[in-house]
C-alpha positions as CSV (number, residue, x, y, z in Angstrom):
1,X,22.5,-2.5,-10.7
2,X,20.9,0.5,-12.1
3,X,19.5,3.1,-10.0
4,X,16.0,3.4,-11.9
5,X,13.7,0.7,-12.8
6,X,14.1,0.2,-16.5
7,X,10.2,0.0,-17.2
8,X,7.2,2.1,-16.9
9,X,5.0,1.6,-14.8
10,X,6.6,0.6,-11.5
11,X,5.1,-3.1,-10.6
12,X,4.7,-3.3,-7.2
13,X,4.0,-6.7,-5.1
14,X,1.1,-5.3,-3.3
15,X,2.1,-7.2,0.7
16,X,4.4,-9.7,-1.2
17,X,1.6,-11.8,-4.0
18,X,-1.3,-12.6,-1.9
19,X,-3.0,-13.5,-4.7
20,X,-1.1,-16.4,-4.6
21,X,0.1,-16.7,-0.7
22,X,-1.1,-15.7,2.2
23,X,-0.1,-11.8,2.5
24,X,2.9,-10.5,4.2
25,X,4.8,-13.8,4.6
26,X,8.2,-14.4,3.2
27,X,6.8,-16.7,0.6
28,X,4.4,-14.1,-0.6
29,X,6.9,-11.8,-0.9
30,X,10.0,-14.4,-2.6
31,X,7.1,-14.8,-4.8
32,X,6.4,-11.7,-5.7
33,X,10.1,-11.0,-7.4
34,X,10.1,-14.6,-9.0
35,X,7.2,-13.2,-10.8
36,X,8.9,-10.3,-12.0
37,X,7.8,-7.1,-9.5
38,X,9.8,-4.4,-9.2
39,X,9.1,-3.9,-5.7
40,X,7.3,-5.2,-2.7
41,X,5.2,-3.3,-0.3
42,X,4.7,-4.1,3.7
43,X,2.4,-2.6,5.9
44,X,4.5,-1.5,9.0
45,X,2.8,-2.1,13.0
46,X,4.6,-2.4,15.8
47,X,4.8,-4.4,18.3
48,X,4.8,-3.7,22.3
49,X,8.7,-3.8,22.3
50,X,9.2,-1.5,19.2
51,X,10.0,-4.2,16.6
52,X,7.9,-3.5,13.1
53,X,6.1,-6.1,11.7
54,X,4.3,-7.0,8.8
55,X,0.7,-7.0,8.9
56,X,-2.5,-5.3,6.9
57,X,-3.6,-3.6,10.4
58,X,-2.6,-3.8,13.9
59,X,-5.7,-5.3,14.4
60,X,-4.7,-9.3,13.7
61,X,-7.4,-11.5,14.3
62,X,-8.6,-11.9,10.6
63,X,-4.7,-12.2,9.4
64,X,-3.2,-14.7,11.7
65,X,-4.2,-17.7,13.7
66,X,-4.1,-15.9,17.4
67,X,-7.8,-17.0,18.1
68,X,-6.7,-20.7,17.9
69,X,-4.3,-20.1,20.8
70,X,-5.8,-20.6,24.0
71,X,-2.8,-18.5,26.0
72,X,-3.7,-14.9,24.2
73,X,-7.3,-15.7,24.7
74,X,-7.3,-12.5,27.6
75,X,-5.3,-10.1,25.3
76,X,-9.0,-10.1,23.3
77,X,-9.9,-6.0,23.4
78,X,-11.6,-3.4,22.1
79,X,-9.7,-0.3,21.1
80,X,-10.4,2.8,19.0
81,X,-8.1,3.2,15.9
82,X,-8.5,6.3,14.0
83,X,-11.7,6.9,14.8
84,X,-13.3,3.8,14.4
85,X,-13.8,1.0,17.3
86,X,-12.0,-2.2,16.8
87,X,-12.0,-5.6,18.8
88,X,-9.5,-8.5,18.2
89,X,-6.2,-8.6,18.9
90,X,-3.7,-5.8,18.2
91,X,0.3,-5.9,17.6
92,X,1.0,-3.7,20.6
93,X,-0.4,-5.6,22.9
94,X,2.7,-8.4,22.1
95,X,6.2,-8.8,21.9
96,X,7.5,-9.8,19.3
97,X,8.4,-13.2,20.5
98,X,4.8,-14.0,21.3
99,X,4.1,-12.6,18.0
100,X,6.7,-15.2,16.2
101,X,4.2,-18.4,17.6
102,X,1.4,-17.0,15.2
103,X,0.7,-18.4,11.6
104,X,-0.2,-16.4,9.0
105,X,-3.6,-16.4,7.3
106,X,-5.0,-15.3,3.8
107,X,-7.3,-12.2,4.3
108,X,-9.8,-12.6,2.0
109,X,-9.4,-16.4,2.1
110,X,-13.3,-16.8,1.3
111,X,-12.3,-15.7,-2.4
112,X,-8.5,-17.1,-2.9
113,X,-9.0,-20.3,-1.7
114,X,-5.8,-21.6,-3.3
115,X,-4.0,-18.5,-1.5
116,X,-5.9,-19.9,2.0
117,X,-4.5,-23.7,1.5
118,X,-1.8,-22.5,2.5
119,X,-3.0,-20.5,6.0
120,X,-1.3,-21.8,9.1
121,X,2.4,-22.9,7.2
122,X,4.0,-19.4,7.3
123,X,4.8,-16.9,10.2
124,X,4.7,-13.7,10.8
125,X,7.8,-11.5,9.9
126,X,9.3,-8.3,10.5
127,X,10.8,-5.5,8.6
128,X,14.0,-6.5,9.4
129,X,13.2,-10.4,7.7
130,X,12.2,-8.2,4.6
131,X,14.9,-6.2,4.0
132,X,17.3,-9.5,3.5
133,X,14.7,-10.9,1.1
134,X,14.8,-7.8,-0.9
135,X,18.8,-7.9,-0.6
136,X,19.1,-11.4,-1.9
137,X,16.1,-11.3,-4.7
138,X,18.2,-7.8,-6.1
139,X,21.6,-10.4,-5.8
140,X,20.2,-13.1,-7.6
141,X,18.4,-10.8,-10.5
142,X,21.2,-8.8,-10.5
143,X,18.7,-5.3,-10.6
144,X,17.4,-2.9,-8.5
145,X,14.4,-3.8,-6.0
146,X,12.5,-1.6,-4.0
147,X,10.6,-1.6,-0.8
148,X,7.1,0.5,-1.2
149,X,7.1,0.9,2.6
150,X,3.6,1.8,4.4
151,X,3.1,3.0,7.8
152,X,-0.1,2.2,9.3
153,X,-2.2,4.6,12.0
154,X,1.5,6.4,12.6
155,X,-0.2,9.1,15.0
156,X,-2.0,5.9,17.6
157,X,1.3,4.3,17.5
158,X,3.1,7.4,18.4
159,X,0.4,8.3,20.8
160,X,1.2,5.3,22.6
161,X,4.6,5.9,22.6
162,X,5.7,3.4,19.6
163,X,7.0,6.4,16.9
164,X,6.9,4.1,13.4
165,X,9.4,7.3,12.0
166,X,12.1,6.5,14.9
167,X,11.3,3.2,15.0
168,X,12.1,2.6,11.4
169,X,15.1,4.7,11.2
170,X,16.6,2.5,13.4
171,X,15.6,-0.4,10.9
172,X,17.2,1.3,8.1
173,X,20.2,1.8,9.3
174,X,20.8,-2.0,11.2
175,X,19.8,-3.2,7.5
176,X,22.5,-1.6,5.6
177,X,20.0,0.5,3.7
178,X,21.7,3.6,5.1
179,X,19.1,6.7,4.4
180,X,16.8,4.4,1.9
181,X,17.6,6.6,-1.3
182,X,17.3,4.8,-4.4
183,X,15.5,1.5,-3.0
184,X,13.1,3.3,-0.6
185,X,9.5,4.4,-1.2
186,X,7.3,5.8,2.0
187,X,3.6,6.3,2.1
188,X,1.0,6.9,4.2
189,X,-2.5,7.9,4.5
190,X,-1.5,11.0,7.3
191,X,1.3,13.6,6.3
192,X,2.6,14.0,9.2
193,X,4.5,10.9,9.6
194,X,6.3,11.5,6.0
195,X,7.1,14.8,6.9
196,X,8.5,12.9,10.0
197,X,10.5,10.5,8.4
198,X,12.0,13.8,6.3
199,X,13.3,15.2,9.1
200,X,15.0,12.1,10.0
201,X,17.0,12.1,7.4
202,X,15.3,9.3,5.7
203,X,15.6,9.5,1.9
204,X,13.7,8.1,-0.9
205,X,10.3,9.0,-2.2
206,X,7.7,10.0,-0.2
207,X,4.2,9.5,-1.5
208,X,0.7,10.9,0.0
209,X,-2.0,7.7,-0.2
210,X,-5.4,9.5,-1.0
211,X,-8.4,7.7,0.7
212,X,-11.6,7.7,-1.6
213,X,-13.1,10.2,1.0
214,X,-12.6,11.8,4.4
215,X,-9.6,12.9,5.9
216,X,-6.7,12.2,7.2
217,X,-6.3,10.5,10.5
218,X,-3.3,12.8,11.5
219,X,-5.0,16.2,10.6
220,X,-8.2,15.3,12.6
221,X,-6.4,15.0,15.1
222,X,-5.1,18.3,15.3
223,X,-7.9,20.3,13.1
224,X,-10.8,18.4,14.1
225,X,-14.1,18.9,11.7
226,X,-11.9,21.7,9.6
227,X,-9.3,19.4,8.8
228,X,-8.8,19.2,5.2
229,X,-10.4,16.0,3.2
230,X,-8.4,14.3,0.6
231,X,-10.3,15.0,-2.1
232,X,-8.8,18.5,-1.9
233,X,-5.1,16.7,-1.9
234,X,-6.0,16.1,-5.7
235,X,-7.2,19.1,-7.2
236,X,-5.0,21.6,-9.0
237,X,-4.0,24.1,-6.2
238,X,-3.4,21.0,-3.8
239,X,-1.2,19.3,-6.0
240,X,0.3,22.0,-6.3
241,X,0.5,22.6,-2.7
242,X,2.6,19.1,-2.3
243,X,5.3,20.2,-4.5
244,X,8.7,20.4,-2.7
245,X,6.7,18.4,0.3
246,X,6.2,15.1,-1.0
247,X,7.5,13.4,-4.2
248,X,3.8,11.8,-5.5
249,X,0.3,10.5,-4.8
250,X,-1.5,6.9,-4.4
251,X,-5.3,7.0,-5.4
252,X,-7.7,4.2,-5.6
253,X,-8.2,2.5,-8.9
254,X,-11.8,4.4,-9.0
255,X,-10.6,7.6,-9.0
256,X,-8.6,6.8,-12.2
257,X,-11.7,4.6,-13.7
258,X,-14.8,6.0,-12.1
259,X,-17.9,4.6,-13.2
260,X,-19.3,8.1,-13.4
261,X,-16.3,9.9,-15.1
262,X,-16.8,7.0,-18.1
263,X,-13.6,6.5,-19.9
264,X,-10.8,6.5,-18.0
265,X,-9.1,8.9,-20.4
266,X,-8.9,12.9,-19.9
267,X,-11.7,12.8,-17.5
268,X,-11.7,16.2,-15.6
269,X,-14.4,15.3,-13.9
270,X,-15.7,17.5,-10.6
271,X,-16.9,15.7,-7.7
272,X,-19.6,17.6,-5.3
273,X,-19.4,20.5,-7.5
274,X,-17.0,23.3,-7.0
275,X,-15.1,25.3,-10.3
276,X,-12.7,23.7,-12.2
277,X,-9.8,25.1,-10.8
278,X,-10.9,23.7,-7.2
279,X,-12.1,20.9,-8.1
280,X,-11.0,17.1,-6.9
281,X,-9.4,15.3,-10.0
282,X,-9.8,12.1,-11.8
283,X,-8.8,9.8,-15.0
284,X,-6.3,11.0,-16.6
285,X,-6.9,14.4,-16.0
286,X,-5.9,13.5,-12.5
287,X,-2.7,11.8,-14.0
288,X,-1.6,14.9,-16.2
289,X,-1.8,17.4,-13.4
290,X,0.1,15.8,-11.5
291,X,3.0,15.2,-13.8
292,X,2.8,19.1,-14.6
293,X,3.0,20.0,-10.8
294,X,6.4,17.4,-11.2
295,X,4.5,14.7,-8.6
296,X,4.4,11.2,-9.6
297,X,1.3,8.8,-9.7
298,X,0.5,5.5,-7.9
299,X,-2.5,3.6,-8.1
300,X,-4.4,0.6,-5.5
301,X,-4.7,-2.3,-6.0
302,X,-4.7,-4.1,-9.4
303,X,-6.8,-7.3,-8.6
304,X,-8.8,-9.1,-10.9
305,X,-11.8,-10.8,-9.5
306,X,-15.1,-9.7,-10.0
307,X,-15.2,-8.2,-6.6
308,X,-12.9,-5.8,-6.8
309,X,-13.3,-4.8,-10.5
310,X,-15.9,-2.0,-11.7
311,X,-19.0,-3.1,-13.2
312,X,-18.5,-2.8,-17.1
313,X,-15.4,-4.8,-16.6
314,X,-17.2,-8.0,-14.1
315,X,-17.7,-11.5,-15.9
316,X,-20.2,-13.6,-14.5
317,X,-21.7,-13.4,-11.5
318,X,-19.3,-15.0,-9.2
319,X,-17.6,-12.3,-6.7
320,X,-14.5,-14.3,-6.9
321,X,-14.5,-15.1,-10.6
322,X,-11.7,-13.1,-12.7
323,X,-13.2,-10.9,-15.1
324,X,-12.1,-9.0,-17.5
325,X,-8.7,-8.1,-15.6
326,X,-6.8,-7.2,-18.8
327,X,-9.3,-4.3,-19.9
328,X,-9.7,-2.8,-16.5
329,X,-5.9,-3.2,-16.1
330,X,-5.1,-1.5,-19.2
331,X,-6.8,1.5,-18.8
332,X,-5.2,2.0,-15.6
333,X,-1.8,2.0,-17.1
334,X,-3.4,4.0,-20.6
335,X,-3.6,7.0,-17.8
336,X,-0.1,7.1,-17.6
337,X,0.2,6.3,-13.9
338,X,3.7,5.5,-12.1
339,X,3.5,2.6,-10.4
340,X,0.7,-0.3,-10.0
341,X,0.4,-2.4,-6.6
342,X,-0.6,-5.7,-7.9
343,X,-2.1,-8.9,-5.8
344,X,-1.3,-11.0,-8.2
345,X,2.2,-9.1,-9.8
346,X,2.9,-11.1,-13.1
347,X,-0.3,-10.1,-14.4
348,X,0.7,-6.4,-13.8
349,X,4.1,-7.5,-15.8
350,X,2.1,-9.0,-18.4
351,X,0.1,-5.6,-19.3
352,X,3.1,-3.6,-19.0
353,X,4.4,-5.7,-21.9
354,X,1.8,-6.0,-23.8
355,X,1.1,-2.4,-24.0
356,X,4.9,-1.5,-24.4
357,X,4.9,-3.8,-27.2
358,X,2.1,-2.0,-28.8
């Protein structure tokens, strides 16, 4: 297999194709690399006995069927997650056997109703379930395949004794995936964690996610109000300031197509002010620093309905109409970006070809 993906833009099954099925099941994700993407990403939580499963948040009442079972009924809660007060029912709060009883659901069943039909048929999985579906889809394609690995509110989980950096070490190396290397991606939305993970030993690329505003969980914590905001992750001097710390960024789709910046293309755009040089990046301007600074470029999420898509690109008025999905998911990819998570990953693959084809 070679050790590089062999086309540009990186297609990434964004929680398996939950476009299609029910995120973060194994048939989401064997889906996924039947339609062609290059890697798969999973959302990492842990459970109360340290085993990392797959879920958007740790918070699992809108992602699984644990309301319909009468015996979790007390393990209902209200709990404060990076800031922001949360009630349901949370992945520390079970083992992982409990946790194997549940059925998946489709998060935003309301507008994939054909991804919902299938709610209640799948459970939940772990890690460990997804690095042998990875193994056995690279087998049978005979390429490379990657895991795009995201760790979810890494400083509560280690505050409560659950460390997702040790806890997935362990993972890695009971897989066969020794360090990670060539088939590992981490991410996360707080630093700290991939500087964790670093100093574990773990290898592979390590990409800072980049919220459309705020700042990161982590850094809060320690820095309270001064804690730096994002938006100064992407201007010049702080992407220069990852270099030699991290191997990329992941922004939003609207920082690379903001309604306000226009064309996606060479958009230097400042937001709330500020010189140039100091200045929070976007478009392709965005895009091109970072490639000078030697950091690579990820963009979320590539979806197409209207609801997710920005206004000059919506068809209709239904929220969960497509619209036009091919324009807005070409000029993502015109801004020369690295990688694309995709919901629904062969129509990623189907840009990608059309615009390598000219």
């Amino acid at each position: 297999m070679s050790p590089l993906p062999t086309q540009h833009p990186l297609v990434i099954g964004h929680r398996g194709a939950p476009g299609y099925r029910p995120e973060h099941t194994r048939s989401a994700y064997e889906l996924a690399f039947a339609l062609g993407a290059d890697a798969v990403e999973p959302d990492l939580v842990a459970t109360r006995d340290g085993v990392l499963v797959l879920r958007h948040e740790n918070e699992i009442s809108g992602t699984t069927d644990v309301a319909r079972h009468p015996e979790f009924a007390g393990r209902r809660t209200t709990r404060e997650i990076d800031g922001t007060a949360l009630t349901g029912w949370f992945t520390e709060d079970f083992t992982w056997a409990e946790l194997s009883t549940l059925r998946a659901t489709e998060r935003l069943g309301t507008l994939r109703p054909a991804s919902a039909s299938f709610d209640g048929r799948y459970p939940v999985i772990r890690l460990r379930d997804l690095f042998g579906i990875i193994d056995r889809a690279a087998e049978e394609r005979g390429r490379l395949l990657r895991m795009v690995a995201e760790f979810k509110h890494a400083s509560y989980f280690a505050g409560i004794g659950l460390p997702l950096d040790e806890l997935f070490d362990a993972e890695l190396d009971a897989a066969g995936w020794g360090d990670g290397r060539d088939r590992l991606i981490s991410e996360s939305f707080e630093p700290t964690v991939l500087d964790d993970l670093a100093a574990r030993g773990v290898r592979g690329e390590k990409v800072l996610l980049i919220e459309g505003s705020g700042s990161p969980a982590d850094l809060v914590q320690t820095h309270g109000a001064s804690a730096p905001s994002y938006d100064s992750f992407v201007t010049d001097p702080g992407l220069r300031s990852l270099v030699g710390r991290f191997d990329g960024v992941s922004v939003g789709v609207p920082r690379l197509l903001d309604a306000d910046a226009g064309a996606a293309r060479g958009a230097p755009a400042a937001r709330g002010g500020g010189s140039l040089e100091g200045a929070p990046l976007c478009g392709a301007a965005l895009v091109d620093a970072a490639h000078a600074a030697g950091l690579t470029v990820f963009t979320w999420t590539l979806r197409p309905e209207n609801r997710f898509l920005l206004a000059r690109f919506r068809r209709g008025k239904g929220k969960s109409a497509w619209g036009d999905w091919q324009g807005a998911f070409g000029a993502v990819l015109a801004t020369g970006v690295d990688g694309v998570f995709v919901d629904q990953p062969d129509l990623g693959i189907e840009i990608r070809s059309e615009l390598a084809q000219g």
